[in-house]
C-alpha positions as CSV (number, residue, x, y, z in Angstrom):
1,X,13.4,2.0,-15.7
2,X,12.2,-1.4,-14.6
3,X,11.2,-0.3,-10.6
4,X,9.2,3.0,-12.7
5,X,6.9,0.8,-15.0
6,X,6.4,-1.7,-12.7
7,X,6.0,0.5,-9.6
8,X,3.9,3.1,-11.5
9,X,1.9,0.1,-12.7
10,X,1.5,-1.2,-8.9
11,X,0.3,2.2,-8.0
12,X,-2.2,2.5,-10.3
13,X,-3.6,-1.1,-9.5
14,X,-4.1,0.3,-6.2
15,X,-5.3,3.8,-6.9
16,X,-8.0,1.9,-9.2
17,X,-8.7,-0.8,-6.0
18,X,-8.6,1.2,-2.9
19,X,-9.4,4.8,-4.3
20,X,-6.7,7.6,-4.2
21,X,-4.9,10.1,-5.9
22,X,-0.7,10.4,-6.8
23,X,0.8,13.4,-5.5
24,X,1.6,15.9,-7.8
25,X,4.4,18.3,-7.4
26,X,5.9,20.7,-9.7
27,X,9.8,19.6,-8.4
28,X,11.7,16.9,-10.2
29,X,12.0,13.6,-9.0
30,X,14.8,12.7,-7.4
31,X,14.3,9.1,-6.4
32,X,11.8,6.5,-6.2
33,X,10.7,8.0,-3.0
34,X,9.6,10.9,-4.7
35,X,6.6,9.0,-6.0
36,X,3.7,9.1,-3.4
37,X,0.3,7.4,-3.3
38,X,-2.4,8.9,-1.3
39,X,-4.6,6.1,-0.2
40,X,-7.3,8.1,2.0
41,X,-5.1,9.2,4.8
42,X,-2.2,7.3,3.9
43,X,0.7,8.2,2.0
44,X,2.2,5.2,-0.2
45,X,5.5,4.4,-2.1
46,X,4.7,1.8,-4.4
47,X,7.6,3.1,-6.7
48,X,10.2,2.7,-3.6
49,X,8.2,-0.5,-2.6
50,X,9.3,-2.4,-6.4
51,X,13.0,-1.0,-6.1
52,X,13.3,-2.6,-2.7
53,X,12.1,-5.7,-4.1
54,X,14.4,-5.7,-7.0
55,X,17.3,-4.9,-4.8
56,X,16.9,-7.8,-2.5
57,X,16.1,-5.7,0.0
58,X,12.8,-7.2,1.2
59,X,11.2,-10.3,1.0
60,X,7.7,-9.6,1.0
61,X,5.7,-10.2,-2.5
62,X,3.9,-7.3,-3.9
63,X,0.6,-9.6,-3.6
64,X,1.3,-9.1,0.3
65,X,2.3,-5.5,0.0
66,X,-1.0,-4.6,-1.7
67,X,-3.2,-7.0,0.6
68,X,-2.2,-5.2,3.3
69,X,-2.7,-1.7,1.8
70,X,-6.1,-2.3,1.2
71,X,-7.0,-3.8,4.4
């Protein structure tokens, strides 16, 4: 529930910021992976993105993450 809110909440920080749309699809989601930002030509996972934080996975802060998206 956690990488959701927070991810969704990350996504829409950078929708508002950079300009872009979510990507709507009629199929359940099956993973955080399933949640994609369009960001002009790019295609983001800020959902996945949180989850990978919360997992250990990665190391970089979201502060980063989103910097360097909206380069």
């Amino acid at each position: 529930r956690v990488t959701v809110l927070v991810g969704a909440y990350l996504g829409e920080v950078l929708r508002e910021t950079i300009g872009g749309a979510w990507e709507l699809e009629a199929t359940p989601v099956s993973g955080p992976s399933d949640y994609r930002l369009r960001l002009g030509k790019r295609v983001v996972t800020p959902v996945l993105e949180v989850q990978q934080r919360l997992l250990a996975r990665t190391a970089l802060p979201l502060h980063d993450y989103a910097s360097r998206l909206a380069r």
